[in-house]
Structures are given as C-alpha cells and as structure tokens.
N, C-alpha and C positions, 0 to 999 in steps of 0.2 A: 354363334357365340356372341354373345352382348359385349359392346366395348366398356373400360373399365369405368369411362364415365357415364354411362346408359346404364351401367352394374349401380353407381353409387346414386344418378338419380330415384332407382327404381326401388333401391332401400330406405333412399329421405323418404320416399313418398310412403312409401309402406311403415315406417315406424312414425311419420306426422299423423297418418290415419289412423293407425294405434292408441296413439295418443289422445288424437281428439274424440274415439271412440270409446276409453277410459276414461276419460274426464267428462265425456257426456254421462255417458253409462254412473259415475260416482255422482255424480252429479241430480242426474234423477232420483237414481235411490236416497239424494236427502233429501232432496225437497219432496219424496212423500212417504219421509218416516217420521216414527214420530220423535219424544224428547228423548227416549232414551235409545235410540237407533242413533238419533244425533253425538250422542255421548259414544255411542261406539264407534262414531264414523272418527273421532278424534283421537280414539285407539284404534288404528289399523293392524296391529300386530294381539296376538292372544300369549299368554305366560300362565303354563299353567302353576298349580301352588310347590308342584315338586323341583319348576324350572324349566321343565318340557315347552321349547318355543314351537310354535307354528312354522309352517316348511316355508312361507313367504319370509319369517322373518329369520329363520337360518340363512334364505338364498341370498337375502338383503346384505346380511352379515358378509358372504360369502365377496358381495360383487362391489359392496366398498371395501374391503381390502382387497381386490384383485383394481379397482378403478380408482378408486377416490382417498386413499390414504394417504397417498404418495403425497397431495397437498392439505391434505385437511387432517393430516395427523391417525393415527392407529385409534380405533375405534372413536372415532370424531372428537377428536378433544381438542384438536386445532395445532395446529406450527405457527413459526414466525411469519410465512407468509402467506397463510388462509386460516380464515375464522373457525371458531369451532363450534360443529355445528349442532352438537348438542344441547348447546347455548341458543345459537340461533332459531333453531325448531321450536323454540319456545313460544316465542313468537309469531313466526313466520309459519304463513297457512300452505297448504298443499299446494295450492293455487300456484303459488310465490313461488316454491320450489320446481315445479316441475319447471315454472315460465324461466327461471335461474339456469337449471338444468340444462333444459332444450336450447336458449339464447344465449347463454353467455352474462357473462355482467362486467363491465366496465365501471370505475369510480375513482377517478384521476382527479385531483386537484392539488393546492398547494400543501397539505395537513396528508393525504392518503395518498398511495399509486395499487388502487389494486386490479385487479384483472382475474377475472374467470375463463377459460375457454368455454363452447358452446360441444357441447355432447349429444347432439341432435341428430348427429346423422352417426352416432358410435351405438352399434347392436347391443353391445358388449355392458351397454349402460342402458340406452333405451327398452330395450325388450324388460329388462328390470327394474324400471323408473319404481316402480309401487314397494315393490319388494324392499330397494334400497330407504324410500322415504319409513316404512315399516319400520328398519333395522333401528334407523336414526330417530325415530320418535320414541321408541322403546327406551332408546340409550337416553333421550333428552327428556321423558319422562320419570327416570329412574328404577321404571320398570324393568332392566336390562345392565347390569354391572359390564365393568371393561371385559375384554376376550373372548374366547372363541365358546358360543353357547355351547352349555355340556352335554345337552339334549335337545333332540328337536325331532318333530313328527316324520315323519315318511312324506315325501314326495307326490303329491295328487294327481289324477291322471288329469284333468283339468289345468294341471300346471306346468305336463309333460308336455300334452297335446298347443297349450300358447306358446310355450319356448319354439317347440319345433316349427311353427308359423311363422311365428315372427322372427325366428334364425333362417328362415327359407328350407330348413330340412325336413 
C-alpha cells in the first residue's frame, strides 16, 4: 500500500499530466481550425434554444457549487472576499484560469490583500477544470441565467470513461 504522501504525489502528477494534455490537445485544435471553430473554442459550453445545457456544462455547474462557491459566491457573482467571476471571464482567457486555478494567486499590497489557494493537487476540481471554466463562461456570457440548470443532456460515455481515470477508479 502507497504511503499517504506517495498516494498524494502520484495524483499531482496524474492530474499536472491531465492538464497539460488538455491544454495541449485545446490547444492544437485552434491552431488548425479555422474562424469559426475559433468562435466556438470561445464557447465551450452548447445551450440549446429550449435551455437544454450540454452534460460538461451541467457537471461544471455541479462542481462550482460543490468547490468554488464557498468563496466566489453562488453561481459566480462574487462575495466580499472573492471576485466575481463572471465579471472576470470576460476578460480572462482559458489560459489565465486554469494557470489561476492550478497555482493559486496571491495579490498583497497596500490598496488589496487577496489570496487564492492553488487547487492543483484537488481531484474534486481538477479532473473538472473544463467542465467548471464551461459553467462560468456560460454564466459570464449571459448565455446561462443564475441556478441550477433546468435541463441538461445525459452523461457521455467519453465523460464517464475521463472521470473514472482521472478519479483513479
């Protein structure tokens, strides 16, 4: 049996490789698609006209309020002590968030004291980094109203088959 810090390296490394095999893999597919593949890479979530969300961006919904509500407010509209990042999506690329995400962010001076923790080595968020960024560009698009979407597709086996990888199950 693996000791508990041989258990926690063997997850950073399996969810950093995750990662960078996501962001390679997104990554390729822009650089050879063309304009309007580009326009959809900056929709990552689908709504269909009835409301019906895509099963990434229900799970999305699902794991910021099971992870990230607690400081960034119920469907990312921010608190007093974390931005809201429905606001921030606006601007901020993929890129930015996951590197946010994965690192942490620190921004101390005389005017701000804010402080992010790093969720890099948490499953529970990594294995659904995409899913979550989905959730929140939907909501920061306007695409996606406050609360719990009223519809959404069925579960992919393609999305069973990653979770269970990258949970280790």
């Amino acid at each position: 049996m693996l000791s508990r810090g041989l258990r926690l390296v063997v997850v950073s490394s399996a969810l950093l490789l995750s990662i960078f095999l996501i962001t390679a893999d997104r990554s390729q597919a822009q650089d050879s698609s063309s304009s309007t593949d580009a326009a959809a890479a900056d929709k990552p979530y689908k709504i269909a006209p009835d409301g019906t969300v895509d099963w990434a961006t229900f799970s999305g919904f699902r794991r910021f309020n099971s992870e990230c509500y607690v400081c960034h407010g119920p469907d990312g509209v921010g608190s007093t002590f974390a931005p809201a990042l429905v606001d921030s999506l606006k601007t901020m690329s993929y890129e930015k968030f996951i590197d946010t995400v994965v690192n942490g962010k620190t921004e101390v001076n005389t005017a701000v004291q804010k402080k992010m923790p790093s969720f890099g080595t948490n499953p529970n968020v990594m294995c659904y980094l995409d899913d979550i960024y989905a959730y929140l560009k939907a909501r920061s698009d306007g695409a996606l109203g406050r609360g719990r979407p009223h519809k959404h597709l069925p579960k992919p086996q393609d999305a069973a088959e990653a979770e269970a990888a990258c949970m280790g199950s």
